[in-house]
C-alpha positions as CSV (number, residue, x, y, z in Angstrom):
1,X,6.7,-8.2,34.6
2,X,5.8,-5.6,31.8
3,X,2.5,-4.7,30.7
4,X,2.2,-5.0,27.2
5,X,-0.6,-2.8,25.5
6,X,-1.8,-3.4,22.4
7,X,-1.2,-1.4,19.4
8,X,-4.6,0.6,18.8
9,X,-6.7,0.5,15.2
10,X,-5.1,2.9,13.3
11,X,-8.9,4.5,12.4
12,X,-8.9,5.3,15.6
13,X,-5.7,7.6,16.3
14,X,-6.4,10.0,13.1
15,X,-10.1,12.5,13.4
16,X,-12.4,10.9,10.8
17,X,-11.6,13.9,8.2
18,X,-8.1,13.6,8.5
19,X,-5.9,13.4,5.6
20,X,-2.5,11.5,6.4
21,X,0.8,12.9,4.1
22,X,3.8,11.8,4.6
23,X,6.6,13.1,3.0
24,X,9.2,10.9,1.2
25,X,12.7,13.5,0.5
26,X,14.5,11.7,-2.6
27,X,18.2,12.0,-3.3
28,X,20.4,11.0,-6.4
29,X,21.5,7.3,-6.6
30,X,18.7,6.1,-4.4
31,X,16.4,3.9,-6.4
32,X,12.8,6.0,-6.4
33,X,15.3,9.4,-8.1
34,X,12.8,11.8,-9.3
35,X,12.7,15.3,-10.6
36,X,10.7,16.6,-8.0
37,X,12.0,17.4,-4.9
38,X,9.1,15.2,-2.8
39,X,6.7,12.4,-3.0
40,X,3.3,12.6,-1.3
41,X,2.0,9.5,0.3
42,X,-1.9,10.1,0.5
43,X,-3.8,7.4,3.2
44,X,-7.6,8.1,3.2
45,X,-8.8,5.5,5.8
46,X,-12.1,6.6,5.4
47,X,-12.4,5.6,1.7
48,X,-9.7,3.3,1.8
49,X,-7.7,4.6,-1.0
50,X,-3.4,5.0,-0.9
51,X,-2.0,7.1,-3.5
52,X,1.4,8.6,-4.5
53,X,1.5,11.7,-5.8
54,X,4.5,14.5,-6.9
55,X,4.7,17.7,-4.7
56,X,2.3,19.0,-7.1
57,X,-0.2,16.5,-6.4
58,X,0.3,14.7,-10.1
59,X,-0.9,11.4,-9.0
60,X,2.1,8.4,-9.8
61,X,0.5,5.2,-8.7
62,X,-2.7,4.2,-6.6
63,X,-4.8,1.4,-5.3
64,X,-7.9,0.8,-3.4
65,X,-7.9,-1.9,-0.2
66,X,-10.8,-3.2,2.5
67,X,-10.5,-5.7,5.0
68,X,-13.1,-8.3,6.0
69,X,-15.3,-8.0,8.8
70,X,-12.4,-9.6,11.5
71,X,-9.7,-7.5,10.4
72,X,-8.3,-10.8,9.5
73,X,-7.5,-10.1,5.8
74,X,-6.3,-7.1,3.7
75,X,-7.8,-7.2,-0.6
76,X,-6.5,-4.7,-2.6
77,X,-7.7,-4.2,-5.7
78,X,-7.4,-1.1,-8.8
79,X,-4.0,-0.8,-8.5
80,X,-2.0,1.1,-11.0
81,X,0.5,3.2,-12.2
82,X,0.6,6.0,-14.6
83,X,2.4,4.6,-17.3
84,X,5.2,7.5,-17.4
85,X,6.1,6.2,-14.1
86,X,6.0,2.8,-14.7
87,X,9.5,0.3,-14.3
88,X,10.8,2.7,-12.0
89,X,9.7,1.5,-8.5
90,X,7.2,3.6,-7.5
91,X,4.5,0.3,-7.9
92,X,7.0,-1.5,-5.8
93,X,7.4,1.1,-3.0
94,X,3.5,1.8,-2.8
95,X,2.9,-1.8,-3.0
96,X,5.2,-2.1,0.4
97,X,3.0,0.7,2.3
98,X,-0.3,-1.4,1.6
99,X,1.7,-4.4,3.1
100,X,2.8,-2.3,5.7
101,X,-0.5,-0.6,6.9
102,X,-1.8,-4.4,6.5
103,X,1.0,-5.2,9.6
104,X,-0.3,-2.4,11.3
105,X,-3.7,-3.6,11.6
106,X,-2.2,-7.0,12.4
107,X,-4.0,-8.4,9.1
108,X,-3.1,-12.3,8.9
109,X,-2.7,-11.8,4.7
110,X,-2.9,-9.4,2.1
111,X,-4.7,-10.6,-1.3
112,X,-4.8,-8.7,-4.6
113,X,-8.4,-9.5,-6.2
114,X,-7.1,-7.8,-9.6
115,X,-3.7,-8.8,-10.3
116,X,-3.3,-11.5,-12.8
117,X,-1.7,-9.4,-15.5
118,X,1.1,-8.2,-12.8
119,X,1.3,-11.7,-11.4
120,X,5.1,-11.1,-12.0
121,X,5.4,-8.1,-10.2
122,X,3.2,-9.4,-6.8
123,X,5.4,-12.1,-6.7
124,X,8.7,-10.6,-6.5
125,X,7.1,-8.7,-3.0
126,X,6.4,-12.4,-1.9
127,X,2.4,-13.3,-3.2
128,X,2.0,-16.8,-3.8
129,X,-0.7,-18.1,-6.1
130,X,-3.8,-19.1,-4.2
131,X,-5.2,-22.2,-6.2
132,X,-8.3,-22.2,-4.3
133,X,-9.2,-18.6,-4.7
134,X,-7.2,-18.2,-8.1
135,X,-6.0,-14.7,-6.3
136,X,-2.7,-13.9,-5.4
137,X,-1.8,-14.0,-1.6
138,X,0.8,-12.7,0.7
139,X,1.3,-14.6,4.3
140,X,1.6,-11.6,6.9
């Protein structure tokens, strides 16, 4: 039989003053089209901030995010998008890396702690009303 070994924390892969960037190459007739020739995906674990900036570091869309003590549970919270950039899907994709960095810590749900004017929006990427928190929740 296989050994399985556990995915490690992802704090612990990356030195503490590394800055993660991952580059995101855009094409025409893909939905996130932009003028610029790259996207910057900025993940600061240390200060748990995820933003999306143009190659020339003009920020697009950002959002804050902790998890509780357990790891259980990812909140995000401040999330926005510069308003030239807004209806165009950049919210959406960013949206899908906090979801998918919640996976990678094995989080059990992701809930938005600011999000009632975008209620709309959270939904459509699966959050469900929580009626005994009032928050919006995703099921991981």
């Amino acid at each position: 039989m296989a050994s399985r070994r556990a995915a490690a924390p992802l704090k612990s892969l990356f030195p503490l003053d590394l800055e993660i960037t991952y580059t995101v190459n855009l094409e025409r007739g893909k939905v996130l089209y932009t003028p610029y020739n790259k996207l910057i995906i900025k993940i600061d674990i240390d200060m748990h901030f995820i933003s999306l900036e143009t190659a020339n570091h003009k920020l697009i869309t950002s959002g804050e995010y902790w998890m509780d003590k357990d790891k259980k549970d990812m909140f995000i919270s401040d999330f926005r998008t510069v308003k030239e950039y807004r209806n165009k899907g950049y919210g959406t994709f960013l949206a899908r890396v906090f979801i998918d960095l919640a996976r990678l810590y094995r989080c059990k749900a992701v809930n938005l702690t600011d999000g009632s004017t975008l209620e709309g929006f959270w939904q459509r990427l699966g959050f469900e009303k929580d009626d005994k928190t009032n928050c919006l929740v995703l099921e991981l």
